[in-house]
C-alpha positions in Angstrom: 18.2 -16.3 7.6 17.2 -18.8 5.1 14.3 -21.1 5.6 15.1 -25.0 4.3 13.4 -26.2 1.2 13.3 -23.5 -1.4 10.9 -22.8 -4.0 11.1 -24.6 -7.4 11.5 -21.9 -9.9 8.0 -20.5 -11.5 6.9 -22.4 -14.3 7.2 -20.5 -17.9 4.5 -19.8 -19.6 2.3 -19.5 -16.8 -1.1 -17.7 -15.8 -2.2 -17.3 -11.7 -6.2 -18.6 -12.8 -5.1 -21.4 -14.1 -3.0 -22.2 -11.5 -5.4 -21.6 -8.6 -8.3 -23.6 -10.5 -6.0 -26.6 -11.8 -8.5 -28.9 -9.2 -11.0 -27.7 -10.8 -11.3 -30.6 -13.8 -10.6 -33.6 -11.8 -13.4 -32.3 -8.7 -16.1 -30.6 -10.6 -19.4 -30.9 -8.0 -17.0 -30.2 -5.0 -18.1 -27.2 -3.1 -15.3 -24.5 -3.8 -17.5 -21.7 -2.4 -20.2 -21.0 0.4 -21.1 -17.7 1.7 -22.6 -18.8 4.9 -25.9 -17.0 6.2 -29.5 -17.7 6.8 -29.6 -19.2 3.1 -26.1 -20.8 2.2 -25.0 -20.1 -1.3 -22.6 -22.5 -2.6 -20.6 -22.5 -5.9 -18.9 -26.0 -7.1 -15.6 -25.9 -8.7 -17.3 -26.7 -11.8 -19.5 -23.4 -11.7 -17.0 -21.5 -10.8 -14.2 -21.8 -13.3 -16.9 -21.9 -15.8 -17.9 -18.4 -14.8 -14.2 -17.2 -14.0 -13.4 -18.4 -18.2 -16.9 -16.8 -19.3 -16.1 -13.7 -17.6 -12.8 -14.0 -19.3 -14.6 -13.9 -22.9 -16.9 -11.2 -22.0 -14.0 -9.1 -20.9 -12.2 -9.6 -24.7 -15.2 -9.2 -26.4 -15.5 -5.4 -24.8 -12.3 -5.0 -26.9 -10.2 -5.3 -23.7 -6.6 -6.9 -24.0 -3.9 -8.4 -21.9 -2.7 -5.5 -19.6 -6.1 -3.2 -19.2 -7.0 -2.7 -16.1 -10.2 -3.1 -14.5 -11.2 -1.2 -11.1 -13.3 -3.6 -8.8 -16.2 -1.9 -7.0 -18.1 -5.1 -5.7 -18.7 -5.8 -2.1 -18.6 -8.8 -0.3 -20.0 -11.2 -3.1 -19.0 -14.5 -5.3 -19.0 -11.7 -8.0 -15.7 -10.6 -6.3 -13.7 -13.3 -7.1 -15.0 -14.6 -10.2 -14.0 -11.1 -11.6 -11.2 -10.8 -10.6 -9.9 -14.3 -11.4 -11.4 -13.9 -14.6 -9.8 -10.5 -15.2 -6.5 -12.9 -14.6 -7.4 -15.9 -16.8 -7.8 -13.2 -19.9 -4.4 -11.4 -18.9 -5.8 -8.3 -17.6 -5.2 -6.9 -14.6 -7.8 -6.5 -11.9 -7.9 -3.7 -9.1 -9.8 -5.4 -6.1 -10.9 -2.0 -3.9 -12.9 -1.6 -0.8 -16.6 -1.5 -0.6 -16.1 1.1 2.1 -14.3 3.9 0.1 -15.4 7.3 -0.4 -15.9 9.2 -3.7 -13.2 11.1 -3.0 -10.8 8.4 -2.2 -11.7 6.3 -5.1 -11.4 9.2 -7.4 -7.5 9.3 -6.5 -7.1 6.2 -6.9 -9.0 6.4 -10.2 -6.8 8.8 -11.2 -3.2 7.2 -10.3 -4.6 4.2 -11.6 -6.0 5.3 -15.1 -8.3 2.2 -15.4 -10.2 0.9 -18.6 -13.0 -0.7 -17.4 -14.7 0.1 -13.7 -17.3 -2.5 -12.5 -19.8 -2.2 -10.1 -22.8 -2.7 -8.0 -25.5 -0.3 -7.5 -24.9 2.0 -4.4 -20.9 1.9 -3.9 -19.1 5.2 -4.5 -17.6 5.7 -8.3 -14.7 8.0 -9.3 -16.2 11.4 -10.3 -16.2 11.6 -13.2 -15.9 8.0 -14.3 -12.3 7.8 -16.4 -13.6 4.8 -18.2 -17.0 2.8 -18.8 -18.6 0.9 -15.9 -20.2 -2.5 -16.5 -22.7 -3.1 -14.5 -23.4 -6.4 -12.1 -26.2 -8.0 -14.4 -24.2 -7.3 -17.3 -20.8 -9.3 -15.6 -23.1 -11.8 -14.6 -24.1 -12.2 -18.2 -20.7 -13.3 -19.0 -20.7 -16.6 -16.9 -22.8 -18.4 -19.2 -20.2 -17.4 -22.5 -18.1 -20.1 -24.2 -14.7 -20.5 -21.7 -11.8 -18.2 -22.8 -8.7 -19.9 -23.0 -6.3 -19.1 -20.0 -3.8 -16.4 -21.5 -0.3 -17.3 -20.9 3.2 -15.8 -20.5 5.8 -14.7 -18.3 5.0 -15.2 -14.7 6.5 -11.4 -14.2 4.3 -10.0 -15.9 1.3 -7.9 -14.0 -1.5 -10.3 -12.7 -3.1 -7.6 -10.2 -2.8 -4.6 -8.2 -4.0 -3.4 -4.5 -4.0 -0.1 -3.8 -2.0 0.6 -0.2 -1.7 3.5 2.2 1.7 2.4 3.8 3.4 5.1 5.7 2.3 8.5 3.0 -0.6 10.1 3.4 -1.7 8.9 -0.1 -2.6 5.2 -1.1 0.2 3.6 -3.6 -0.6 1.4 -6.2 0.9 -2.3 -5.7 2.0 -4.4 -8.6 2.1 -8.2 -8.2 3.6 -10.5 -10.7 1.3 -14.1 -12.0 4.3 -15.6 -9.6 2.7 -13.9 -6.7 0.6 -17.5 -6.4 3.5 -20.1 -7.2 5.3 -18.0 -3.9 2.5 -18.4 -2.4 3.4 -22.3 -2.0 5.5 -21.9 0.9 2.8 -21.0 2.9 1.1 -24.4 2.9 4.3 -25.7 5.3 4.8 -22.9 6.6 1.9 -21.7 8.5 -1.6 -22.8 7.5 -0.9 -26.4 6.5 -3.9 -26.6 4.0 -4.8 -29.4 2.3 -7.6 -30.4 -0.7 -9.8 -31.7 2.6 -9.8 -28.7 4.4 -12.9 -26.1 4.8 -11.3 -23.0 5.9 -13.5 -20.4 7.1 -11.7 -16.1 6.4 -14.1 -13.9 8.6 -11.9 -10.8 6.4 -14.1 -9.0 2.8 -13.1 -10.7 -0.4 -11.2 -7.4 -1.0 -8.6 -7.9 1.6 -5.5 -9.1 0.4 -5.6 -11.7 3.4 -9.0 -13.4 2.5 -8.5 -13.4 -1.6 -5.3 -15.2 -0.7 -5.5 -17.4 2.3 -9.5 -17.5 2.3 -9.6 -18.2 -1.3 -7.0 -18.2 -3.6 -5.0 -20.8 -1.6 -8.0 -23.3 -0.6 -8.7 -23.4 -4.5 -5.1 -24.2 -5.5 -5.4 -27.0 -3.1 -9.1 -28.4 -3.9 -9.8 -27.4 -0.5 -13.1 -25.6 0.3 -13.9 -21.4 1.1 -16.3 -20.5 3.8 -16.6 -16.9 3.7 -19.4 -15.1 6.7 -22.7 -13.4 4.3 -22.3 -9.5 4.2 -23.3 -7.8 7.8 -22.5 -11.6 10.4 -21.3 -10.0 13.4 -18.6 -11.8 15.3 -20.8 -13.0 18.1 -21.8 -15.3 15.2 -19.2 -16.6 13.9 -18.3 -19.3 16.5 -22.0 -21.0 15.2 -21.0 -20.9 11.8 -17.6 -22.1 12.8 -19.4 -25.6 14.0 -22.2 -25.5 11.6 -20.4 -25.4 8.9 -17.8 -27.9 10.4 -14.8 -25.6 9.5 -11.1 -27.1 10.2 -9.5 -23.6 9.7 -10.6 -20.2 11.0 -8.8 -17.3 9.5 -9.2 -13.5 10.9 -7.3 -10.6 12.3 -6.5 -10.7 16.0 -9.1 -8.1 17.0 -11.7 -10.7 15.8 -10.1 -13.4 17.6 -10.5 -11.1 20.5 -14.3 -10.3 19.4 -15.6 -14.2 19.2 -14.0 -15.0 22.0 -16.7 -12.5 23.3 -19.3 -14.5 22.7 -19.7 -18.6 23.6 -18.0 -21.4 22.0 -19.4 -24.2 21.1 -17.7 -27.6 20.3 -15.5 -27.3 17.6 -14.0 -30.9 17.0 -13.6 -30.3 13.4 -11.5 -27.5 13.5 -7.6 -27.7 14.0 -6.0 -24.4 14.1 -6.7 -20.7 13.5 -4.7 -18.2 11.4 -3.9 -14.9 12.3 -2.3 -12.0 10.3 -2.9 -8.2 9.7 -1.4 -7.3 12.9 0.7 -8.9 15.7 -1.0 -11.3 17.7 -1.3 -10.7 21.7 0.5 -13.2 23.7 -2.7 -13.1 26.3 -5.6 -13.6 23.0 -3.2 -16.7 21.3 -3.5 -18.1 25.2 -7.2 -17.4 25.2 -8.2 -19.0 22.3 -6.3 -22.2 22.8 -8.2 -22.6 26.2 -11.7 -21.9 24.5 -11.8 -24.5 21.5 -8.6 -26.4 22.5 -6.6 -25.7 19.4 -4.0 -23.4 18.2 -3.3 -20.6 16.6 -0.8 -19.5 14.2 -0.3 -15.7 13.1 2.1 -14.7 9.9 3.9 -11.6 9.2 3.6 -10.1 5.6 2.4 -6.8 4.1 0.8 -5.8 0.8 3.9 -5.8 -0.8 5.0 -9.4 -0.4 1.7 -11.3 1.3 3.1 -13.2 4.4 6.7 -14.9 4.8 7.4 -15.0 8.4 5.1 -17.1 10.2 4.4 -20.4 13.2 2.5 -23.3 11.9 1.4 -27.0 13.5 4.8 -28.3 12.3 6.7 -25.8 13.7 5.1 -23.7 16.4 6.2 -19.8 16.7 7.6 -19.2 20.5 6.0 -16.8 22.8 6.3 -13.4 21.6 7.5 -14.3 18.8 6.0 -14.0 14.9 7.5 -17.3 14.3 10.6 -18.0 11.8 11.2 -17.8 7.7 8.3 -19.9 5.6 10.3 -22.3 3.4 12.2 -20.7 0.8 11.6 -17.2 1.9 15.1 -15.5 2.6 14.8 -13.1 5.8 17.2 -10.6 7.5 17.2 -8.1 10.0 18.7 -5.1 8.9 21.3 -2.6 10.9 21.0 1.2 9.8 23.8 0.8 7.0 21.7 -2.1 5.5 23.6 -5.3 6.7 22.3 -8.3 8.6 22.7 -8.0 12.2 23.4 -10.6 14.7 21.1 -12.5 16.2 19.4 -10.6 19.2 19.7 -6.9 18.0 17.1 -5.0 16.5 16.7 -3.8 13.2 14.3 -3.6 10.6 12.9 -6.7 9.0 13.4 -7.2 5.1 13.4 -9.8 2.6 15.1 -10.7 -0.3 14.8 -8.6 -3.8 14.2 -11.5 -5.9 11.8 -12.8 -3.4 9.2 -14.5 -6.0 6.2 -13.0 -4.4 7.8 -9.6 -3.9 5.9 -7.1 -6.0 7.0 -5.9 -9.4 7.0 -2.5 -7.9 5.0 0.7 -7.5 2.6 1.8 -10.0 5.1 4.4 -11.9 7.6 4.3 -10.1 9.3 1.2 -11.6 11.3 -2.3 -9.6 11.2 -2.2 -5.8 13.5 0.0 -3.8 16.0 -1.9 -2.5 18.7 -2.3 -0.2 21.9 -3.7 -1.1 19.3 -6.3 -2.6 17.3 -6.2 0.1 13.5 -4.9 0.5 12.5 -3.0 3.8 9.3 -3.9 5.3 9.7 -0.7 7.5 8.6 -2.9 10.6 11.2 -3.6 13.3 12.4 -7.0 14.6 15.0 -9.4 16.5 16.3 -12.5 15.6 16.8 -15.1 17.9 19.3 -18.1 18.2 16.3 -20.4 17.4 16.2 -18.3 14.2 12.4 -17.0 15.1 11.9 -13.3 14.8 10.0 -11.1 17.8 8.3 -8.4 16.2 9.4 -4.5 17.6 6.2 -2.6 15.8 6.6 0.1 12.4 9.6 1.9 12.1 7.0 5.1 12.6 6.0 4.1 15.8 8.2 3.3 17.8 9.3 5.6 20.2 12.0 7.5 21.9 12.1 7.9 25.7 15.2 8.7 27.6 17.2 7.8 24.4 16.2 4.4 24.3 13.8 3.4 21.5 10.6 1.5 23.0 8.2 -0.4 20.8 4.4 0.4 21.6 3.7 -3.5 21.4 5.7 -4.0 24.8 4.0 -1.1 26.7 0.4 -1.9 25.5 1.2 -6.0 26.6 1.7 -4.2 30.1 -1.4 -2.3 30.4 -3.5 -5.1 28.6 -2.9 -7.2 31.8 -4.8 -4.9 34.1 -7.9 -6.8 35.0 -10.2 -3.8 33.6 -8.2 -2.7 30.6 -9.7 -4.5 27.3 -7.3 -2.7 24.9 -4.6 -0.4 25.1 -2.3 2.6 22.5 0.3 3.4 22.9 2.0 6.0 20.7 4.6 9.5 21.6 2.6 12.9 21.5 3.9 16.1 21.7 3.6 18.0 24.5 2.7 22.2 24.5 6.3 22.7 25.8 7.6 20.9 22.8 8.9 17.8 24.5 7.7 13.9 23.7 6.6 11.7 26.1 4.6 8.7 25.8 0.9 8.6 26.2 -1.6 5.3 26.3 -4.8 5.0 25.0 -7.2 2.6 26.4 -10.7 1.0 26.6 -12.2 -0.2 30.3 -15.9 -1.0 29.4 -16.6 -2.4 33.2 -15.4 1.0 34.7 -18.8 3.2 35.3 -16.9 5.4 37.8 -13.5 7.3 36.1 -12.4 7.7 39.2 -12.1 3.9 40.1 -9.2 3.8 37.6 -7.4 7.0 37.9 -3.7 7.7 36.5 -2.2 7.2 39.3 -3.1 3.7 40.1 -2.4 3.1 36.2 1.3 4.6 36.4 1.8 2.2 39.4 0.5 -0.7 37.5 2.7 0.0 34.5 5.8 0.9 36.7 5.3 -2.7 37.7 6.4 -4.8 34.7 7.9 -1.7 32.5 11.4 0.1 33.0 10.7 4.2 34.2 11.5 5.2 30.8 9.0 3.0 29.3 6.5 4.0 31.6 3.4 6.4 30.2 3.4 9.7 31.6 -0.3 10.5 29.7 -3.1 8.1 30.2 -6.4 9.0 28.0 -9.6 6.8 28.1 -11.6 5.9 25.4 -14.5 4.6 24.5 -13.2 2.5 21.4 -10.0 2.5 19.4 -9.9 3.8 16.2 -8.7 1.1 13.5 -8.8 0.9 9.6 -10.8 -1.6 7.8 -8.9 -4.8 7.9 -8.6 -4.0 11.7 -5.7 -2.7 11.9 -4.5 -0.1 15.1 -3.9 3.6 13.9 -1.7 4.8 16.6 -0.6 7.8 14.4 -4.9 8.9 14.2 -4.6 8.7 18.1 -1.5 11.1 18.0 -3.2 13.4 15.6 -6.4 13.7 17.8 -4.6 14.1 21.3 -2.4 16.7 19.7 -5.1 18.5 18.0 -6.9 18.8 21.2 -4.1 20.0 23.5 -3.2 22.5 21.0 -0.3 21.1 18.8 -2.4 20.7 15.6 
């Protein structure tokens, strides 16, 4: 499936700083950056590509060159992106990492990454021992006020950044993304957030995140449009204030905080016209909630560290229910049998895009181009096209599961437990039973219930035999107190597995 409209090719020479802060000379005082707290701070455009070139100078006068690669260990502050777009401008390649990591974990990355320079702030874990030097906060900060570098340019394939993801190994991989990674990122404007240089989009996500340096940042700038990003430690009960104080237009979070500020009360929004949602797929029940609580949409996309988003709904053309919406413009989209063709509309598959996709990665760290498939890439998630072309999404490849011979997507059976009147979330994943067999159990969260017994498994089989075939119905039903989730949000079915597993005695 081919959306209309394709992408002009890249321009040649070309450099992804200069292209995101282009605005930058013809809107100088405009407000281009406001974390929003007690005290706002607020960068212009001016001030910030004039600290985003500095930095670029300071980063060639440590004797760094195009290609070195400089680890990220900065939390949630304008020093975030001003590195790493300044790592850019100078033809380096930055490696934005999460404030949360361990020593441990950033020592394996350290080590598959083989960086030249790490920065960071006092009191985040470093690689032990430290491969390289590590610059400190004052001394980047210095850099802002050096002559501006001029932007390097070359081949928009060449390496602009990398993010580290876990995917479906046990180990994080190292993602390469071309400078072209920004001119694909285009398509996105039609095709689901419909940003413009008047906007004042507000990403409740860490600057880290792939989703809030590109749709919370990256894209606003490219468009002269303004970044509202929450200060370090704003719940979500406080976001829907900031949301009207700051007169946002866009909101932009994952869809368990949607779920989260719809929590708390909502104030008047008239400023704001849609929300964006990505990370995860997007519950029927939480896209109907929030357009009853501020009286505006909301749009989710599909992507994945390896190609950002390129399946999404937007104001111009609304996703149908269930549905993740239909190919951005451009993008080329198939669902994929098990020999690697296109299937028909209304079979399932697995979702892929196109090899020469211009915001596809470059590859994995060391292990050269993207694997393909008779030139297609495999996003490992599952999926069925419609006739309307829009694609409903089936969950990962890894978890779906098998019951009576029929493959069932966890997405489906957690919808059906969701609608129980006392169930706030639901799991659903396969677990192994003593005996050896697989059957599937849900996980679940009822914060109302005081007595257990009010909501025992048998009236929860009954209400799941309701709505779901027998052999989608869970035979195992475990309550929790919360579900366990990674740091962009995301549900780890597989962790709930491992832990009911361990505890029954299949470890």
């Amino acid at each position: 499936m081919t959306s209309p409209s394709p992408l002009a090719p890249c321009p040649s020479p070309f450099n992804l700083a200069a292209h995101v802060l282009a605005r930058a000379g013809d809107q100088p005082d405009k407000p281009a950056l406001c974390i929003l707290g007690r005290t706002d701070e607020c960068w212009s455009f001016g001030e910030i590509a004039a600290a985003v070139r500095g930095t670029a100078t300071g980063l060639a006068r440590l004797g760094l060159g195009p290609g070195a690669r400089i680890l990220m260990r900065i939390g949630n502050r304008p020093d975030f992106p001003i590195l790493y777009l300044g790592a850019i401008a100078a033809g380096m390649v930055p490696v934005p990492t999460s404030s949360q990591l361990t020593a441990p974990e950033i020592t394996l990355m350290a080590r598959l990454l083989s960086p030249d320079l790490i920065v960071a702030e006092d009191g985040l874990a470093l690689p032990d021992p430290a491969p390289c030097d590590v610059l400190t906060l004052a001394q980047l900060r210095a850099f802002h006020r050096l002559p501006p570098a001029p932007y390097d340019l070359g081949p928009p394939d060449r390496a602009a950044y990398i993010v580290f993801t876990s995917g479906t190994s046990r180990e994080p991989r190292a993602v390469v993304h071309g400078h072209r990674a920004i001119w694909a990122r285009r398509s996105m404007l039609a095709g689901w957030t419909g940003l413009t240089g008047a906007d004042r989009i507000l990403h409740a996500g860490a600057f880290n995140w792939t989703y809030t340096l590109g749709v919370g940042l990256m894209d606003p700038w490219s468009v002269g449009a303004t970044a509202l990003i929450p200060a370090p430690g704003t719940r979500p009960a406080a976001l829907p204030a900031l949301l009207a104080r700051s007169e946002a237009t866009l909101f932009a979070a994952a869809p368990g905080v949607f779920r989260q500020v719809l929590r708390a009360p909502m104030p008047r929004l008239p400023r704001l016209r849609h929300g964006l949602s990505a990370g995860e797929s997007l519950p029927e029940d939480l896209r109907g909630n929030w357009q009853a609580a501020t009286g505006t949409p909301v749009h989710q996309a599909f992507g994945m560290s390896e190609c950002s988003t390129f399946i999404s709904g937007s104001s111009a053309r609304p996703a149908p229910a269930g549905t993740l919406g239909f190919a951005q413009p451009g993008r080329e989209v198939a669902i994929l049998g098990a020999d690697g063709a296109p299937l028909p509309a209304g079979e399932a598959g697995v979702i892929a895009i196109r090899g020469d996709d211009p915001g596809l990665m470059l590859g994995y760290l060391g292990a050269g181009p993207p694997p393909l498939t008779r030139g297609w890439f495999l996003t490992g998630d599952l999926g069925a096209q419609g006739p309307d072309g829009a694609i409903r999404y089936l969950g990962r490849a890894d978890d779906v599961m098998t019951a009576g011979g029929y493959r069932v997507s966890p997405l489906e059976v957690e919808a059906a437990l969701e609608r129980h009147p006392l169930i706030s979330e639901a799991a659903a994943c396969e677990v192994t039973l003593a005996s050896g067999a697989r059957v599937i159990a849900v996980f679940y969260v009822a914060p109302d219930v005081i007595d257990p017994e009010s909501l025992d498994e048998a009236e929860l089989a009954g209400f799941a035999a309701a709505s779901l075939a027998r052999y989608k119905c869970p035979r195992i039903f475990v309550r929790l107190a919360g579900l366990p989730r990674g740091p962009n949000d995301k549900l780890l079915r597989r962790a709930l597995r491992l832990r009911w597993e361990g505890e029954n005695g299949q470890a």
